[in-house]
C-alpha positions in Angstrom: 141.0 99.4 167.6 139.6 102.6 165.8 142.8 103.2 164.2 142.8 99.2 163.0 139.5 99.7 161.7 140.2 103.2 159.9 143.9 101.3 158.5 141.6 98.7 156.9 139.2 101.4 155.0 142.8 103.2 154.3 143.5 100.2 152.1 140.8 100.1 150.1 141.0 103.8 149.8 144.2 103.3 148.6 143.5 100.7 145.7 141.5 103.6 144.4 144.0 106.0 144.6 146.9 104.4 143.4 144.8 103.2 140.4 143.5 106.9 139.5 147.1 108.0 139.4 147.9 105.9 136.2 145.5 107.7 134.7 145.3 110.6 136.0 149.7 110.9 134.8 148.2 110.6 131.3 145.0 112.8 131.4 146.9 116.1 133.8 150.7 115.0 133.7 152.4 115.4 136.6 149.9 118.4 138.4 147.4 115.0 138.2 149.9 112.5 140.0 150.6 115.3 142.7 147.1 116.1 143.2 146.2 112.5 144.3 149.1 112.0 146.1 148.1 114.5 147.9 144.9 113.4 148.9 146.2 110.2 149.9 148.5 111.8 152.3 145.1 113.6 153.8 143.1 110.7 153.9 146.3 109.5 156.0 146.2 112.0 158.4 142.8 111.5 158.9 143.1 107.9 159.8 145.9 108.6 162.3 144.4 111.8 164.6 140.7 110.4 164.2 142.0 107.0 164.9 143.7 108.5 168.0 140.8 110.8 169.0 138.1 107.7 168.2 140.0 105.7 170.4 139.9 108.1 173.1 136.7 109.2 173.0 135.7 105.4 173.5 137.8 105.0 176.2 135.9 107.6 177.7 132.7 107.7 177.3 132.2 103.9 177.6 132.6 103.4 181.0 130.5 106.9 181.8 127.8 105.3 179.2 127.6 101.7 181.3 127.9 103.5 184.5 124.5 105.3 183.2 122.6 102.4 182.2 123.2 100.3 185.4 122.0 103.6 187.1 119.0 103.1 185.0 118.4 99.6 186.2 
């Protein structure tokens, strides 16, 4: 579900990106393309490991967090 969630920001990300590479081909050449390119493929790693460690932190801690607040009760 976190890795869903973190896929949909990816894309909107990504609508940014691809458009500053149009410019950024005229404005630095190809050193500009590369450079965001690059950043994309960051911002993808970033979405897969803390999609993967979101989700299993969540997993987790949930159940410890309920089990607390029923102790509460």
């Amino acid at each position: 579900m976190a890795t869903v969630i973190e896929l949909i920001g990816l894309r909107v990300f990504s609508r940014l990106v691809f458009s500053l590479i149009a410019s950024n081909a005229v404005t630095f050449g190809p050193v500009g393309t590369a450079l965001v390119i690059q950043s994309w493929l960051v911002r993808v790693g970033v979405v897969v490991f803390g999609g993967a460690l979101m989700g299993r932190l969540l997993y987790e801690e949930l159940p410890r967090m309920a089990h607390a607040l029923k102790r509460r009760r």
